[in-house]
C-alpha positions as CSV (number, residue, x, y, z in Angstrom):
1,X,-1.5,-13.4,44.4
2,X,1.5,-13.1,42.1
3,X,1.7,-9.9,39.8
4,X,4.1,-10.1,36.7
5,X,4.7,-6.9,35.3
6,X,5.1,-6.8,31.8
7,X,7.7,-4.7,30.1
8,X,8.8,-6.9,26.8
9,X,8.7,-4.9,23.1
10,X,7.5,-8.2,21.4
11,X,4.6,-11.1,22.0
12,X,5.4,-12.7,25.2
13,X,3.5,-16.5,26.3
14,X,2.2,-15.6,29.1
15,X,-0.2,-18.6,30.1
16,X,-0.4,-22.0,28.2
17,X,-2.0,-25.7,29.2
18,X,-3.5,-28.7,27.4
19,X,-6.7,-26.2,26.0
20,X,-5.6,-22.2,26.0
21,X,-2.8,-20.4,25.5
22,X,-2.4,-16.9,26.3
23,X,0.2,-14.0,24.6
24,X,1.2,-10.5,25.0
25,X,0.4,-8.1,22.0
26,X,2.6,-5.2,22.2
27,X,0.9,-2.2,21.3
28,X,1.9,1.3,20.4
29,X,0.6,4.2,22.7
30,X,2.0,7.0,24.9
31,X,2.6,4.4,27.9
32,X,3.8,0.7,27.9
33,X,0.8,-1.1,26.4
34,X,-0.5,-4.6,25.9
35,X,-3.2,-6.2,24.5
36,X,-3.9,-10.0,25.2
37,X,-4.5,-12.6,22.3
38,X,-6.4,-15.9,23.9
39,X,-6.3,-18.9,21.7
40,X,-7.7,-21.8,22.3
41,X,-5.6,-24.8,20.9
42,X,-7.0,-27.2,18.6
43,X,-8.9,-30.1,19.5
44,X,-9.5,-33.7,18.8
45,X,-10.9,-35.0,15.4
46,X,-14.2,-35.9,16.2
47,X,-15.9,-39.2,15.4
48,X,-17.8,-40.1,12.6
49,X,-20.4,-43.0,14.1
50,X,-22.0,-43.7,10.8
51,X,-18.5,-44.6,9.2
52,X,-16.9,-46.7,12.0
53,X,-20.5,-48.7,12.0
54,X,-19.3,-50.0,8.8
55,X,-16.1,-51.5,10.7
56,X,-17.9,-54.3,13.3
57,X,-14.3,-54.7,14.6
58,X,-13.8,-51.3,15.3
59,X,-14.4,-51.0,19.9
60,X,-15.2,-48.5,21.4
61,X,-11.7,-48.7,22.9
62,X,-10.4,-47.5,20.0
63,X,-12.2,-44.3,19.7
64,X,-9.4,-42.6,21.5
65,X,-6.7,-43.7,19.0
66,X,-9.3,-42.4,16.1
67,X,-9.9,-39.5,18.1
68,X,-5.7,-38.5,18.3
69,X,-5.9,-38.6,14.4
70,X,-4.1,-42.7,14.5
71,X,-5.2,-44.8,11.1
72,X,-7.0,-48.3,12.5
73,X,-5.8,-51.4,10.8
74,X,-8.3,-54.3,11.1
75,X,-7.8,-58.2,11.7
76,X,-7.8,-59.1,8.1
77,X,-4.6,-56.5,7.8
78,X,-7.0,-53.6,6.1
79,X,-5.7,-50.1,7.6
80,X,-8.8,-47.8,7.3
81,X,-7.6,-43.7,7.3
82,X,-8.3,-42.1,10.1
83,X,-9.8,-39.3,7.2
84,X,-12.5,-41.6,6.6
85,X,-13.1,-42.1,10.6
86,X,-13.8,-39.1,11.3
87,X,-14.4,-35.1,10.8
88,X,-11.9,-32.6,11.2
89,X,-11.8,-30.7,14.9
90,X,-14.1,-27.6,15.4
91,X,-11.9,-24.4,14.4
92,X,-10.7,-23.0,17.5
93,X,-11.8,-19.9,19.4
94,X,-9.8,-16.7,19.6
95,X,-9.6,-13.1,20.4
96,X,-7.5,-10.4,20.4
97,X,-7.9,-7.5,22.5
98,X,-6.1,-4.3,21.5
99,X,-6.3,-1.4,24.1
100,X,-5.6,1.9,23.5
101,X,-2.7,2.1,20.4
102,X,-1.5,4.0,17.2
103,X,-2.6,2.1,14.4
104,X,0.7,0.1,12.6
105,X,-0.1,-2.6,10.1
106,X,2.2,-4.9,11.7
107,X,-0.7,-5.6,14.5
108,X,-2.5,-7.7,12.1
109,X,0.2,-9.8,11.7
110,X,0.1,-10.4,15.3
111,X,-3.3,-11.2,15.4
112,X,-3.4,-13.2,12.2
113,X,-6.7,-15.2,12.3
114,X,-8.0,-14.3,15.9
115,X,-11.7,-15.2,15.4
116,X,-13.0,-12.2,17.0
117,X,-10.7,-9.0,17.9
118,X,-11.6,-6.1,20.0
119,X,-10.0,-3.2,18.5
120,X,-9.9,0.5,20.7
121,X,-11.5,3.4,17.9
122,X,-11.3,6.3,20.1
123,X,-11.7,8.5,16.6
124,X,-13.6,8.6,13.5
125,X,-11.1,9.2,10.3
126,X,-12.1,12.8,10.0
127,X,-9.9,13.4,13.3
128,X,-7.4,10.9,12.3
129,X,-4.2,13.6,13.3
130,X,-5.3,13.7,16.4
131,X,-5.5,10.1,16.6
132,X,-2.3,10.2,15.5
133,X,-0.8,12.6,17.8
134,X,-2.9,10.6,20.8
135,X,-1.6,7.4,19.4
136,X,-5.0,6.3,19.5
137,X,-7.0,4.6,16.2
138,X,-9.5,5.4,14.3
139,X,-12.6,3.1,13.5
140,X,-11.4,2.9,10.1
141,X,-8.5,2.1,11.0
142,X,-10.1,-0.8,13.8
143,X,-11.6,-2.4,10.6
144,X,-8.7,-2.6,8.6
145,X,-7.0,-4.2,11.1
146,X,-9.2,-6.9,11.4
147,X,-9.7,-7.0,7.7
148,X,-5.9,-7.6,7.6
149,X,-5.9,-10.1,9.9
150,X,-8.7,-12.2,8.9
151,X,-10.8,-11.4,11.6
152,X,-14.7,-13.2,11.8
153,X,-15.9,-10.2,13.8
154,X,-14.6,-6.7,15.2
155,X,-16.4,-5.5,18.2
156,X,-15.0,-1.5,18.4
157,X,-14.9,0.3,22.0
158,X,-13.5,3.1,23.6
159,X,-15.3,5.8,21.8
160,X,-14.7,9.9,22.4
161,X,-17.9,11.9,23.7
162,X,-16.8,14.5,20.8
163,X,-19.5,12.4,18.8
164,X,-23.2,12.8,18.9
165,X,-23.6,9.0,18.0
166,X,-21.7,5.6,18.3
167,X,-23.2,4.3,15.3
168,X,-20.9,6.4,13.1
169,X,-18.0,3.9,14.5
170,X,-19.5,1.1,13.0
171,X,-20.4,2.7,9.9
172,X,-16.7,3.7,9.2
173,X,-15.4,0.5,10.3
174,X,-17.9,-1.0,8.0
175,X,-16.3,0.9,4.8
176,X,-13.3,-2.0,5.1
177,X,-14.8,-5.1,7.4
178,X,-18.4,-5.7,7.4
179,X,-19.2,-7.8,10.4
180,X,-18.8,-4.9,13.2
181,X,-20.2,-4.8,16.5
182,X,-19.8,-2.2,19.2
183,X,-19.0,-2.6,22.6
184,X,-21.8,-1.4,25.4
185,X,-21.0,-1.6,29.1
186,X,-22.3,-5.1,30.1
187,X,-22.8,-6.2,27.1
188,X,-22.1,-10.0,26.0
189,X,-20.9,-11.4,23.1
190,X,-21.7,-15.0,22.3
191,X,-19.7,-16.5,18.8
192,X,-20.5,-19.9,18.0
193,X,-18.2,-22.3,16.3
């Protein structure tokens, strides 16, 4: 086992093959802290049968070529658009998970159009000093960050016992980003395409 200890003040790659790649997101808190963006990377176009049915001279050894987004151009010299071959890819999975930080706006940046993010809301906005001087974020401030960003969903953790109810993270971070979920020990998440 090899550790890598991270100490970089911007994104670093830290993990990238032919599917995934996976970055550093440097955060702001009272320690050196990171969160982790995973993206998957975009896939092939994929085929549309009904259309290439139309071509007889179109093999299935060509279904690659279609497949890498290449035009086909038939015997008779007719070059059919790969457009009309097929569909575009399925949008690629992502998620950003941002540990304990300060809220800064510049986050979203980083993040920009991570399909699902896990954002820290350690405080509702009625404590937002102390959030401040914690360098924590408030729920609020979760869901605007994912608002900024883009986000398809924000699933909030890492709530203090100072409130009676979780619910009232979800709420607040519902005031600026309306699909919010909240994080549960062993709990899953499943987001389709």
């Amino acid at each position: 086992m090899h550790f890598h200890e991270l100490s970089s003040k911007t994104s670093e790659l830290l993990y990238e093959d032919d599917k995934v790649l996976v970055r550093t997101i440097p955060l702001q808190h009272r320690v050196y802290t990171n969160g982790f963006l995973f993206q998957e990377k975009e896939g092939e176009r994929r085929l549309n049968i009904d259309a290439i049915a139309e071509y007889p001279e179109i093999q299935t050894c060509d279904y690659q070529n279609i497949k890498n987004g290449k035009d086909i151009t038939l015997e008779n010299g007719k070059t059919i658009a790969n457009t009309e071959l097929t569909f575009d890819p399925h949008r690629p999975q992502s998620y950003a998970y941002c540990s304990d930080t300060l809220y800064f706006e510049a986050l979203a940046t980083e993040i920009q159009g991570a399909r699902v993010v896990y954002h820290e809301s350690t405080f509702l906005k009625i404590n937002e000093e102390l959030a401040v001087k914690t360098m924590h974020s408030t729920a609020y401030q979760a869901g605007l960050t994912a608002k900024n960003a883009h986000a398809d969903a924000l699933i909030l953790g890492h709530y203090s016992s100072r409130y009676p109810d979780v619910n009232l993270f979800k709420q607040e971070a519902q005031e600026v980003f309306k699909n919010v979920f909240l994080a549960e020990d062993g709990k899953k998440f499943i987001f389709d395409n």
